[in-house]
C-alpha positions in Angstrom: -5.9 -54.6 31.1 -4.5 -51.8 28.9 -5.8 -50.7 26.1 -3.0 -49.7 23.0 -2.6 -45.9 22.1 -3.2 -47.3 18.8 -6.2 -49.2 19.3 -8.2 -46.3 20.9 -7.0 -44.2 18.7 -8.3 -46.3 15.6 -11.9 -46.7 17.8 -12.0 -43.4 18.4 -11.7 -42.3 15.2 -13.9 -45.2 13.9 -16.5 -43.7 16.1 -15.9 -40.2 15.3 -16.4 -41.0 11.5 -19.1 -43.1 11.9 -21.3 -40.2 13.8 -20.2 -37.8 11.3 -21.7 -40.5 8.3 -24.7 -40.9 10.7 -25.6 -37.1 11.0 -25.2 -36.8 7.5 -27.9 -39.0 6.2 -31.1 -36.5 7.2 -29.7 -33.4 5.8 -28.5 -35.7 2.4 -32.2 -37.0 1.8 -34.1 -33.3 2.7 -34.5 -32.5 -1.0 -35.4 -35.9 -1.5 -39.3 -35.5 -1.1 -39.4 -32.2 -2.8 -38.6 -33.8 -6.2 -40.4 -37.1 -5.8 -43.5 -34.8 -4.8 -42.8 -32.8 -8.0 -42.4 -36.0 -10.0 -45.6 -37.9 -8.6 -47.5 -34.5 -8.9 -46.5 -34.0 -12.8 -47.2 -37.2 -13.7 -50.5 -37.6 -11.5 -51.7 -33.7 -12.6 -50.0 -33.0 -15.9 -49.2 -29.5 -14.8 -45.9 -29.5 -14.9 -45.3 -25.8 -14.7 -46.5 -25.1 -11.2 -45.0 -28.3 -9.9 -41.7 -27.1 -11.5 -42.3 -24.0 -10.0 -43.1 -24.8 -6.6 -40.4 -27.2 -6.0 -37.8 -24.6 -7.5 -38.8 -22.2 -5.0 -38.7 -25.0 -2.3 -35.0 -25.8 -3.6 -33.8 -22.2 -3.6 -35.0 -21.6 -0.4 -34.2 -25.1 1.5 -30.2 -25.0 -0.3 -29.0 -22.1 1.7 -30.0 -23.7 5.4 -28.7 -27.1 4.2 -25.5 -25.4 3.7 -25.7 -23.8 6.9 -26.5 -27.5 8.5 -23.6 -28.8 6.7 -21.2 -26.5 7.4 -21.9 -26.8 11.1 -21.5 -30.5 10.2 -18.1 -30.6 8.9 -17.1 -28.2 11.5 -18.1 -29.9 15.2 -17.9 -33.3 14.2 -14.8 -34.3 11.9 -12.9 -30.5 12.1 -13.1 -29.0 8.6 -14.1 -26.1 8.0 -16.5 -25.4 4.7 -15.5 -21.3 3.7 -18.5 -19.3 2.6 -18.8 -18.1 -0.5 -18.9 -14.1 -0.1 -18.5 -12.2 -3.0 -19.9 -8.3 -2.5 -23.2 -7.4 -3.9 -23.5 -5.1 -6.5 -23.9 -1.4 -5.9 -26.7 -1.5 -8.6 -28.6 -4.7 -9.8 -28.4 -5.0 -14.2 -28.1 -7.9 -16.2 -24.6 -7.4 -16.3 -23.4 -7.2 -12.0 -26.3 -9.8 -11.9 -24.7 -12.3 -14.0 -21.0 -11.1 -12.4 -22.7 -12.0 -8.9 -23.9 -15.2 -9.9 -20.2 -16.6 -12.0 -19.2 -15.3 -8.3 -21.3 -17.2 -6.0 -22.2 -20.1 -8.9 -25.4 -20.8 -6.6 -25.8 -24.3 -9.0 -22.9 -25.8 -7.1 -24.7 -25.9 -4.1 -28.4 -26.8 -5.1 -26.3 -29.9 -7.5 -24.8 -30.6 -4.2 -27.7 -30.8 -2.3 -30.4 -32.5 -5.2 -28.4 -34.9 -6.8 -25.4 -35.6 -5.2 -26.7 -36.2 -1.3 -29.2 -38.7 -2.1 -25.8 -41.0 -3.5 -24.1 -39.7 -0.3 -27.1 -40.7 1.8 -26.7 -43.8 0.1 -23.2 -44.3 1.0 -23.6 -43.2 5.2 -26.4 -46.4 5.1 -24.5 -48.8 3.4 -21.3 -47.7 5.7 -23.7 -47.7 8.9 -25.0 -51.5 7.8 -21.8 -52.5 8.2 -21.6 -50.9 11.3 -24.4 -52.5 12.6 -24.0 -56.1 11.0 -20.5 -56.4 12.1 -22.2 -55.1 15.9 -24.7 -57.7 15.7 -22.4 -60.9 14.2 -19.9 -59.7 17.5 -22.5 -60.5 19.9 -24.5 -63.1 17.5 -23.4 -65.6 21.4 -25.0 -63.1 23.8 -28.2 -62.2 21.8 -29.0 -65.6 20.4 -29.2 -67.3 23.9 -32.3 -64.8 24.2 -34.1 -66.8 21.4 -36.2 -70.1 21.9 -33.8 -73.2 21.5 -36.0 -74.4 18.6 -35.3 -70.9 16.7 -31.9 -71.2 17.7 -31.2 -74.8 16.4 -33.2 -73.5 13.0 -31.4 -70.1 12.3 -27.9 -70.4 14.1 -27.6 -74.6 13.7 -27.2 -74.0 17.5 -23.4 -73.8 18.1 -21.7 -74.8 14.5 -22.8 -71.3 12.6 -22.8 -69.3 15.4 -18.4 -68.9 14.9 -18.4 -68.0 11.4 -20.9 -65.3 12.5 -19.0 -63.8 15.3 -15.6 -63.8 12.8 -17.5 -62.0 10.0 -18.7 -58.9 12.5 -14.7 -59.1 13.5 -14.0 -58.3 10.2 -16.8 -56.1 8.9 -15.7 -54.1 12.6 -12.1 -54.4 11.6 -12.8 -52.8 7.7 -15.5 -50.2 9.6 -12.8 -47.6 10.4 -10.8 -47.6 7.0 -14.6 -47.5 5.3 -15.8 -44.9 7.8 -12.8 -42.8 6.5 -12.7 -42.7 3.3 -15.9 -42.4 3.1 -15.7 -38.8 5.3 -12.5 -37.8 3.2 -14.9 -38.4 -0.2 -17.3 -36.5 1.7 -15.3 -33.6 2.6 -13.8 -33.2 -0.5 -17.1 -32.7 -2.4 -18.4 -29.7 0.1 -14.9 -27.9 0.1 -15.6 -28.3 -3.8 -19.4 -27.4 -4.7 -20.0 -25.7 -0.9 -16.7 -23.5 -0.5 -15.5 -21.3 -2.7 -14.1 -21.9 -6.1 -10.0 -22.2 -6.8 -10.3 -18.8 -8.7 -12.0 -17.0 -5.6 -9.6 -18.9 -3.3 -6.6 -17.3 -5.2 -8.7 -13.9 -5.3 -9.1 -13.5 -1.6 -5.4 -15.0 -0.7 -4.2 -12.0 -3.4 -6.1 -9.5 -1.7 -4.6 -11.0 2.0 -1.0 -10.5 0.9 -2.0 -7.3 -0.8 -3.0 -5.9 2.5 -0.7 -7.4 4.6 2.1 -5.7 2.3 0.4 -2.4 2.4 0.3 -2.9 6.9 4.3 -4.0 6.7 5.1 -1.0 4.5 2.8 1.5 6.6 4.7 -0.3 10.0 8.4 0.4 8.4 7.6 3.5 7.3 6.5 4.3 10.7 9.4 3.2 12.2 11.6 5.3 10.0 9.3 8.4 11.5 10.1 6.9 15.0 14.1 7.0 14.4 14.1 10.7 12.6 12.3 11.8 15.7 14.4 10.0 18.3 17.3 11.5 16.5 16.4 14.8 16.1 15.0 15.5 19.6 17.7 13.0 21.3 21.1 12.3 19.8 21.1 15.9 17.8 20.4 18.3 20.2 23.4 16.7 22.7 25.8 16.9 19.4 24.5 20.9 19.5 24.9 21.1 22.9 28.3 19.8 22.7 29.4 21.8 20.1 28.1 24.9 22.5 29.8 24.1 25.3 32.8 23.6 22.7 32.9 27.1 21.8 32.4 28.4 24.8 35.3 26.7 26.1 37.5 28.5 23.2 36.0 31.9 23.7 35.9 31.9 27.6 39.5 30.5 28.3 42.2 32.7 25.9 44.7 31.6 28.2 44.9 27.7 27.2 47.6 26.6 25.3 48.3 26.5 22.2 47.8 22.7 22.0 44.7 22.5 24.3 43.3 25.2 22.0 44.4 23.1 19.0 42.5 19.8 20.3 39.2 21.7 21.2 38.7 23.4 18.2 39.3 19.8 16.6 36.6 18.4 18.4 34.4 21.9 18.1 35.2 21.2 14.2 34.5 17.7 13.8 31.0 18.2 16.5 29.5 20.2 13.6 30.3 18.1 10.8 29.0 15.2 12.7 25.7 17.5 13.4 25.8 17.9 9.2 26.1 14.4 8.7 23.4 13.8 11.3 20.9 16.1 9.8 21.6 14.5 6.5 20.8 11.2 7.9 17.6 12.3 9.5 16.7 13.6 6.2 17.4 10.2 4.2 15.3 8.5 6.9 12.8 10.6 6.6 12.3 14.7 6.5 9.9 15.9 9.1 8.7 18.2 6.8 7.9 15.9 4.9 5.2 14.6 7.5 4.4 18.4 8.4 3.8 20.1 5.0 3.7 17.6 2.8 5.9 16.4 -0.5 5.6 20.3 -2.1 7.5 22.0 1.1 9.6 19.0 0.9 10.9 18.8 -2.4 11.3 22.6 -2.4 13.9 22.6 0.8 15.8 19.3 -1.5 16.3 21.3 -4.5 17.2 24.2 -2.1 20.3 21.9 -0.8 20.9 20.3 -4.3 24.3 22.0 -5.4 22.9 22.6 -9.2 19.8 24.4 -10.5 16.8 22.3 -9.8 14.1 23.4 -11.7 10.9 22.0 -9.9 7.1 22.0 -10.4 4.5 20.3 -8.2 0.6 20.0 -9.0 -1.4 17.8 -6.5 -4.8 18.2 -5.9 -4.6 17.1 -2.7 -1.8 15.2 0.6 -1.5 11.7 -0.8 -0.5 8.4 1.7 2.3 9.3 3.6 3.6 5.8 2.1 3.2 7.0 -1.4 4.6 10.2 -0.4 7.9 9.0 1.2 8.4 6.9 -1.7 8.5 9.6 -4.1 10.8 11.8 -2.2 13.1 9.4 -2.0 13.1 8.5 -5.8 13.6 12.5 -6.5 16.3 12.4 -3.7 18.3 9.3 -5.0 17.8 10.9 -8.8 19.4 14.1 -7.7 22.0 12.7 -5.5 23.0 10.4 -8.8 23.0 13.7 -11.1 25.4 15.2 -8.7 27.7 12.7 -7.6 28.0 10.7 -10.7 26.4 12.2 -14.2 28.5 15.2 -13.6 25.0 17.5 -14.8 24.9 21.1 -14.5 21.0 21.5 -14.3 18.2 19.1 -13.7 13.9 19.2 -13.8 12.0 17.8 -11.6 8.2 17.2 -12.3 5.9 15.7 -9.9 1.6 15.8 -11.2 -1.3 13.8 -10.3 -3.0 12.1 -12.8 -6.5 10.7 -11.8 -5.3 8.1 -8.9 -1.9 8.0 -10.4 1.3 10.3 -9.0 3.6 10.6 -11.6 7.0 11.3 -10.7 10.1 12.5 -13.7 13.6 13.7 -13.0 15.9 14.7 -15.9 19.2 15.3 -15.8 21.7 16.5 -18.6 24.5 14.7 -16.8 26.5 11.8 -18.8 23.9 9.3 -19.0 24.5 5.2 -19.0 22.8 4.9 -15.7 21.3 1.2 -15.8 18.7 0.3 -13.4 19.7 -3.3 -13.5 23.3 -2.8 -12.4 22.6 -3.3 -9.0 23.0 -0.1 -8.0 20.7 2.6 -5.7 18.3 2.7 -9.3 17.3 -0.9 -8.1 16.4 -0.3 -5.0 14.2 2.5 -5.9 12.7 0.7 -8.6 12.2 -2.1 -5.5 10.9 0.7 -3.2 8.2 1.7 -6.3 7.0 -2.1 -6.5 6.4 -2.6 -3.2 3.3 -0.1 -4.0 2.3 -1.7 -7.1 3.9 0.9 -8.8 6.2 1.4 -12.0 9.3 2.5 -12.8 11.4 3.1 -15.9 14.9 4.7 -16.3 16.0 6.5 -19.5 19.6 7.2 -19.5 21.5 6.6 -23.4 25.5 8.1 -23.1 25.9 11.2 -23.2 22.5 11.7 -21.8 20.0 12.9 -20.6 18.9 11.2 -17.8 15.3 10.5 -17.3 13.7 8.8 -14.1 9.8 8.2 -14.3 7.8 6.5 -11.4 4.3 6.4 -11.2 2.8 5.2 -8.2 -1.1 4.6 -7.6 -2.2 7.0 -4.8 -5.6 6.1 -4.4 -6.7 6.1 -0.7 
């Protein structure tokens, strides 16, 4: 005889539940004789301040291994897992971090949990493990009541005529047992992720501070792959572009006597070997400048304005290297500001400033191009302001007609 998938599923699960309910009861009704003790002691003694006291103290130090228990509960036999409630302790205990540390943890949750509300849960694992038992005991009411004396049996059962209706009521109660068994767990369940887990604010807390650091690990992997391309460039694809460029020119200087048009074609390529070394080297340096990585965003943005075609007037004041993410990001903006002033504000001189402020590196390019640039045009200003979001940072572009042009990007640089 085969057994349904559904069937054994449903009895599995039935039985599952119904372990879970059953290993629930002891832990629910733990607390229970500390407050009836406290409540026969008051009234029996009067002294209701060292009762109060002593059952306090029994409270605080029973909830945390009840939550412990309850965890483990949750987690071996039905599959949910109960987070803890870790909020970091305060550096220096006052009033003030001690009343931060406990809207953190809110430590009532769980004592509430555990005093009032697993005595009613207690109450609902027996009433769901009666029915357990009663619909067991009406399903075999034929086997066990042959065991009893034929005068008890005629008395209790009416021999045979009751004996039916029995047996069809433990169907039923067996029947309802996994449904009741369930929802019962799923009440269950809900309550702990509720008063034992943490609270919906320091659930949204820690999943901020996940994707905050996650971001931070994708923009720290792409900007070392940028690194990884600038080198492979430079030490690979560049230096066969030099060396073909070489052995160009030493083909024109070594062999006068080529013709006019063999001459012609190998200076062309000689020609167009160095300008695809320029464009290369400008490349690397949009990726990203080694010297940047080397020296840092001073020796950096000195060799930019030295290649800017106008007068760059710069100034630098760090106190110390920031991130390499932070730093790349600010060349960059200074880069794309200047290439702008050149290309399309027509300007004839430009500033750029660059200062730390506390944990804040605070970036301004001006221009006295034409002006009417527009961040929100969709052009390279929007990926840069993209580029200074992506490190919580801000950025704001002044540019009226006529000018001047003003870029400012601060961007926190705290390590």
């Amino acid at each position: 005889m085969t057994i349904p998938a559904g069937l054994r599923r449903t009895v599995l699960r039935a039985r599952r539940d119904t372990g879970f309910l059953a290993a629930g009861v002891l832990p629910h009704l733990a607390l229970v004789p500390v407050w009836a003790w406290a409540a026969a002691t008051t009234a029996r003694t009067g002294n209701w301040l060292l009762t109060v006291s002593v059952s306090a103290a029994l409270v605080l130090l029973g909830t945390p291994v009840l939550t412990a228990v309850q965890r483990a509960r949750y987690r071996v036999l039905i599959g949910v897992d109960v987070p803890r409630v870790t909020p970091t302790a305060p550096e220096q205990w006052t009033w003030a971090s001690t009343a931060r540390w406990l809207a953190a943890t809110r430590p009532w949750r769980g004592i509430g949990y555990h005093l009032l509300l697993g005595p009613l849960l207690a109450l609902l694992e027996l009433l769901v493990l009666a029915v357990a038992a009663a619909g067991l005991a009406g399903v075999i009411a034929y086997a066990w009541s042959w065991a009893l004396p034929a005068g008890i049996r005629r008395d209790w059962f009416g021999y045979l005529t009751q004996l039916p209706a029995y047996t069809a009521a433990g169907l039923l109660l067996l029947c309802a047992l996994p449904w009741t068994a369930r929802a019962v767990a799923r009440a269950e369940a809900r309550a702990a992720l509720g008063l034992l887990g943490p609270s919906r604010e320091q659930r949204l807390q820690e999943r901020v501070d996940q994707l905050a650091v996650s971001r931070t690990d994708l923009i720290e992997a792409v900007d070392a792959e940028r690194r990884r391309i600038e080198r492979d460039l430079h030490d690979g694809t560049q230096q066969r572009l030099v060396s073909l460029a070489v052995n160009l020119g030493l083909a024109i200087a070594a062999r006068p006597d080529l013709p006019s048009d063999a001459r012609e074609v190998i200076a062309r390529a000689h020609l167009e070997a160095k300008e695809a070394i320029t464009e290369l080297n400008d490349l690397v340096r949009g990726l990203h400048p080694a010297v940047l990585e080397d020296r840092g965003l001073d020796a950096a943005l000195s060799g930019l304005a030295a290649r800017t075609p106008l007068p760059v007037r710069l100034r630098v004041d760090l106190e110390e290297r920031v991130a390499p993410n932070v730093e790349s990001v600010a060349y960059f903006v200074i880069s794309e500001a200047l290439t702008n002033a050149t290309k399309h504000a027509n300007a004839m001189r430009a500033e750029v400033m660059v200062h730390q402020v506390g944990e804040v590196l605070r970036v301004r390019v001006t221009d006295d191009g034409l002006g009417g640039a527009d961040a929100a045009a969709g052009t390279g200003l929007t990926g840069l302001a993209k580029r200074v979001g992506s490190l919580d940072g801000a950025f704001h572009v002044s540019s009226p007609v006529g000018g001047p042009t003003t870029i400012t990007a601060e961007l926190p640089c705290a390590r």
